[in-house]
C-alpha positions as CSV (number, residue, x, y, z in Angstrom):
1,X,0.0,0.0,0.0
2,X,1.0,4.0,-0.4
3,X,2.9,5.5,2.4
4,X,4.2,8.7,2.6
5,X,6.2,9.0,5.9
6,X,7.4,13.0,6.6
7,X,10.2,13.5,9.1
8,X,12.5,16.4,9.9
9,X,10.0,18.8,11.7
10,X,11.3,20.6,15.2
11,X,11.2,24.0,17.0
12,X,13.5,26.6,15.0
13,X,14.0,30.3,16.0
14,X,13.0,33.0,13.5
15,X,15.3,33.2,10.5
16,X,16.5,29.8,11.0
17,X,16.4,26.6,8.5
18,X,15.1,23.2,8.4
19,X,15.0,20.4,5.9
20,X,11.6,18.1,5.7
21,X,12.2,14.7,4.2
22,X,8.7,12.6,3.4
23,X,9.8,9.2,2.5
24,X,7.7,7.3,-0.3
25,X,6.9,3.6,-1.0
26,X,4.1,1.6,-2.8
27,X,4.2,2.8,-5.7
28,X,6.5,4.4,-8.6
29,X,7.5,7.4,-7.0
30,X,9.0,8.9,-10.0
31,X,5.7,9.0,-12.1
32,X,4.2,11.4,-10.1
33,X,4.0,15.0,-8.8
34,X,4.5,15.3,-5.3
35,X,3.5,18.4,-3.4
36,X,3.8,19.8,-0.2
37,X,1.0,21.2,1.9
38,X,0.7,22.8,5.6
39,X,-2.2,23.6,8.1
40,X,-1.3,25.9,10.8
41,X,-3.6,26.2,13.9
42,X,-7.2,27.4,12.9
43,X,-6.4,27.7,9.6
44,X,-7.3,25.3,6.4
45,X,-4.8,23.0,4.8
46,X,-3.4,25.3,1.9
47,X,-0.7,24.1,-0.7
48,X,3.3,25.4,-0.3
49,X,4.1,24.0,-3.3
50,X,4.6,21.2,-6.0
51,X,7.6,19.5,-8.2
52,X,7.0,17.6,-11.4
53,X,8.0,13.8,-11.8
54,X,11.4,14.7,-12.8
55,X,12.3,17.4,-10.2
56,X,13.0,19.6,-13.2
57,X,9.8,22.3,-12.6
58,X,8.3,23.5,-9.2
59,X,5.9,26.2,-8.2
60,X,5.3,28.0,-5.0
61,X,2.7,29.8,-3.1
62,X,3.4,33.3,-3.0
63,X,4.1,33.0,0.9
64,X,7.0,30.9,0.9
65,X,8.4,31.9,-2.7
66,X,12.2,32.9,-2.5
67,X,12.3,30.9,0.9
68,X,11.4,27.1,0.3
69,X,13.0,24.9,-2.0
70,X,11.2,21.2,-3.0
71,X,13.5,18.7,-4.5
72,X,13.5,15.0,-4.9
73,X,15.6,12.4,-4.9
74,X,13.8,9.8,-7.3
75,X,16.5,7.0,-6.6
76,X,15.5,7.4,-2.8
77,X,11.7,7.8,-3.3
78,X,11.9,10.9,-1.4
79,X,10.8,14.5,-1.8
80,X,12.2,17.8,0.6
81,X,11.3,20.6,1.6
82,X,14.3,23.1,2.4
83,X,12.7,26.0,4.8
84,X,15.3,28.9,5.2
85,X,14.5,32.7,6.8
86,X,11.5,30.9,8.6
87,X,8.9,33.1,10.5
88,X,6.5,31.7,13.3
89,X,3.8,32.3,10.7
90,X,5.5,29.2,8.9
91,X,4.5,27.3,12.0
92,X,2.2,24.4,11.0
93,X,1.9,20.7,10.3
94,X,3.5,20.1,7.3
95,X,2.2,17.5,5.3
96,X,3.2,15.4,1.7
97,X,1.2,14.4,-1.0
98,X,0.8,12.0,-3.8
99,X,-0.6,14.9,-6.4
100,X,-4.3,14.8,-7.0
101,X,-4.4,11.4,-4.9
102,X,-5.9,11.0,-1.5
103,X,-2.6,9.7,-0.5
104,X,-1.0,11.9,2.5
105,X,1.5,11.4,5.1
106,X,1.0,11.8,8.7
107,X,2.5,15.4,8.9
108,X,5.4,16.5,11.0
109,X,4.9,19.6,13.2
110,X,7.0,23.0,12.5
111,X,7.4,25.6,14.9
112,X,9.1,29.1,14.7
113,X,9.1,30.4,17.8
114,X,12.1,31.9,19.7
């Protein structure tokens, strides 16, 4: 069966960085678009951003553009999500995704706080 398994999230001070791994198995992982999403507290789940099945092409939402960097690593089955100049409004659950599948990973908690 799919599983997407995120991991890297901790407490960071403002302006610090952090590198999310979500680990992928059960199926071809370089056929698909992966994307990363995050709810904070309150708030809806809203997309931060997607990479194409190559890791050639990725888009951003205009909150975290210039900040975040996805990549993958196909021959690992694993996509990242680099985080640098964080702000505690970046704190969230952070959350991968098998694009336009109801596949998602457990989520791994982020927060920017000092």
């Amino acid at each position: 069966q799919v599983q997407l398994v995120e991991s890297g999230g901790t407490l960071v001070q403002p302006g610090g960085s952090l590198r999310l791994s979500c680990a992928a198995s059960g199926f071809t992982f370089n056929n698909y678009v992966m994307s990363w999403y995050r709810q904070a507290p309150g708030k809806e789940r809203e997309l931060v951003g997607n990479i194409n099945s190559f890791g050639s092409k990725t888009n951003y939402a205009d909150s975290v553009k210039g900040r975040f960097t996805i990549s993958r690593d196909n021959a690992k089955s694993t996509l990242y999500l680099q985080m640098n100049n964080l702000k505690p409004e970046d704190t969230a659950v952070y959350y991968c995704r098998r694009a336009l599948t109801r596949d998602w990973g457990q989520g791994t908690q982020v927060t920017v706080s000092s």
